[in-house]
N, C-alpha and C positions, 0 to 999 in steps of 0.2 A: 517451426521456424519459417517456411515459407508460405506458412496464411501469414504471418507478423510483416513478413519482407511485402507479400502484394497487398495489405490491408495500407500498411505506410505508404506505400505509393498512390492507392487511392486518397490515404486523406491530404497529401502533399498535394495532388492537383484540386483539391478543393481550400485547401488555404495553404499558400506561399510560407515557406522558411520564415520569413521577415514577418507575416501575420502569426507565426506559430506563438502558443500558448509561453510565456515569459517567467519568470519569477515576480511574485508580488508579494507585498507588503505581507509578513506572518499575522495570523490571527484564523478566524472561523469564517467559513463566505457566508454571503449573504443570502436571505432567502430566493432572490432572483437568479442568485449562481447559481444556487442551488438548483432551481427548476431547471435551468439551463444541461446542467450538467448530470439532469435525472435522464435527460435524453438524448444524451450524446452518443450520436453512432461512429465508430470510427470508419467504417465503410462507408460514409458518406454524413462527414460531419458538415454542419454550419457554417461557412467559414465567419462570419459575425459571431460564432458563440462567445459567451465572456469565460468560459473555462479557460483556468490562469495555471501553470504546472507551479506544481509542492517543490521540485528540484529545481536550480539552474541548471542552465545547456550545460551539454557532456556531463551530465553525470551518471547515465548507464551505457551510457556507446559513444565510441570517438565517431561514427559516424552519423553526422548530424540529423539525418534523414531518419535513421533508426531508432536515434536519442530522441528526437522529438517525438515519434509515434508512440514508444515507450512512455515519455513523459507525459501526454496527453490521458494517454488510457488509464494508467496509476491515478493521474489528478483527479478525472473525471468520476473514476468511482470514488476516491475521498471527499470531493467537494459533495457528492450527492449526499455524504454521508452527514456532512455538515463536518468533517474534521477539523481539527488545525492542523498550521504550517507548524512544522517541529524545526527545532534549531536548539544549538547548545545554551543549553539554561546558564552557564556561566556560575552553579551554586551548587558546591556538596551537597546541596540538602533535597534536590531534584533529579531524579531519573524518571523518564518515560522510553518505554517500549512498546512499540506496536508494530501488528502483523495482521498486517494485506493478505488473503486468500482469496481469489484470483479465479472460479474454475469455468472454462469454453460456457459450459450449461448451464452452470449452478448462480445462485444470485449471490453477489460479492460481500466478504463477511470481513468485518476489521474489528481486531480486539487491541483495546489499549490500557496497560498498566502504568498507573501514576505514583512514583513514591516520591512523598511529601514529608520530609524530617523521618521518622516512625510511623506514618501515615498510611495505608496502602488501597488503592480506589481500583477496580478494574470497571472496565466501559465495554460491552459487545453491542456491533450495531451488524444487523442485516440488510440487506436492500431486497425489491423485491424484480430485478431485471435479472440480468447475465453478467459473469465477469469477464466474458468477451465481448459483448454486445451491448447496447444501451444501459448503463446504471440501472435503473427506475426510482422509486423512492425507498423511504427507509418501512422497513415491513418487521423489525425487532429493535427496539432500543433498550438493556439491561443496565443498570450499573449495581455495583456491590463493595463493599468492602473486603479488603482481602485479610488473613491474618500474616502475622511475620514471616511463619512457616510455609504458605504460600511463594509469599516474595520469593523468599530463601532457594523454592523450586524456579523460578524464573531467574533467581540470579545464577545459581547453581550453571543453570540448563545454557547460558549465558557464555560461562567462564567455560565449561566444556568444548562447547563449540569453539573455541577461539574468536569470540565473534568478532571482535575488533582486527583482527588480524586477515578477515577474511576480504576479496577483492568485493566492490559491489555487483559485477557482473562479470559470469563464467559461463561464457552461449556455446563451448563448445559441445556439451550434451543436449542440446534442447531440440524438443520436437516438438508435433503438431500437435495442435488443442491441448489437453491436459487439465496444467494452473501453475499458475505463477506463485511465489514463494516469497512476499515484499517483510522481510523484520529493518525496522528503523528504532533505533537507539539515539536519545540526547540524554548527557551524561555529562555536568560538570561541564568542563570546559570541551567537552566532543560531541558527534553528530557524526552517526555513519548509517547508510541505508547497505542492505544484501538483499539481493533479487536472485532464485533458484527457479527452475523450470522444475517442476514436481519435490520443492523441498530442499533434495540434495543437503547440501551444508546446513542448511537452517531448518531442515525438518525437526527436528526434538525439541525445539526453540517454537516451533508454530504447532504440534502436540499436544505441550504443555499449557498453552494457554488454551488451545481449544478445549482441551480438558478440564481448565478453571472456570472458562467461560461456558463451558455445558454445552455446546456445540459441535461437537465429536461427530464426526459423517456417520451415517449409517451402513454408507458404502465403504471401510478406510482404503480398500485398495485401490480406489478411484482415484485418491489424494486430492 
């Protein structure tokens, strides 16, 4: 917590509140965001860079200074990934889940499942930086089809955790280095993201899919 607290403070005096990264338009960035955002350091960001955050303000911390550093950093390695902005699809016939893993050392890994009517698509992308430290580029792109019985472990893993019920940020355990724990759900007419410092609430939930995705640490006590 307090590399997070003096890291934010450095990249506040390199770009102001008011130039902090904003909500845009949803969709996948561009290859220019892209490069942008393959090198973004938070210890000493650009203040020009076009990295644009995935959240509106306050949605991981009522204080803004924290919220914004949070939301940089999350954005930064999704946009490198080429992601998109998630929002509630508005149709029974759409759920997407995806989870952010996040570790000080390791290069930053996002697996996302797409269910489409009966449909079921998973996506893992690696980068090949730090998920504290500059993104770099993408160094794994997978996709596969899932079967029902999969889903059913993702939904299962889902309704377990209470995930809807759960707040999106709970800093009162969090310590230093580690990894961050990002699951974001759109669902019909909802959209909710949970952030854990090593898991916590959403561990079984980021488990599982690293298990579908074949991605499983070598190291799991690392997380």
């Amino acid at each position: 917590m307090k590399r997070i607290l003096s890291l934010s403070l450095l990249w506040l005096a390199a770009c102001s509140l008011t130039g902090a990264p904003t909500l845009r338009a949803e969709g996948t960035p561009s290859d220019a965001e892209r490069a942008a955002c393959a090198e973004f350091e938070l210890s000493n960001p650009n203040p020009n860079s076009s990295v644009a955050a995935y959240w509106p303000p306050g949605t991981f911390d009522s204080d803004p200074n924290l919220d914004g550093f949070v939301r940089a950093w999350y954005s930064s390695q999704l946009c490198a990934m080429g992601e998109p902005r998630l929002s509630a699809p508005n149709s029974s016939d759409l759920t997407v889940v995806r989870f952010l893993w996040l570790r000080s050392f390791d290069p930053g890994i996002a697996i996302r499942v797409t269910r489409s009517s009966d449909t079921y698509r998973l996506t893992a992308i690696r980068l090949d930086g730090a998920g504290g430290y500059a993104p770099g580029s993408v160094d794994l792109r997978e996709e596969r089809t899932l079967t029902a019985s999969e889903w059913s472990q993702v939904s299962a893993t889902l309704h377990r955790s209470n995930y809807w019920a759960l707040p999106t940020s709970d800093r009162s355990n969090d310590g230093l280095d580690g990894s961050q724990w990002i699951v974001e759900v759109a669902d019909a007419d909802k959209h909710h993201v949970v952030d854990r410092w090593m898991g916590r609430d959403v561990l079984a939930i980021g488990k599982v899919l690293l298990k579908l995705a074949r991605l499983e640490p070598k190291h799991p006590a690392r997380n």
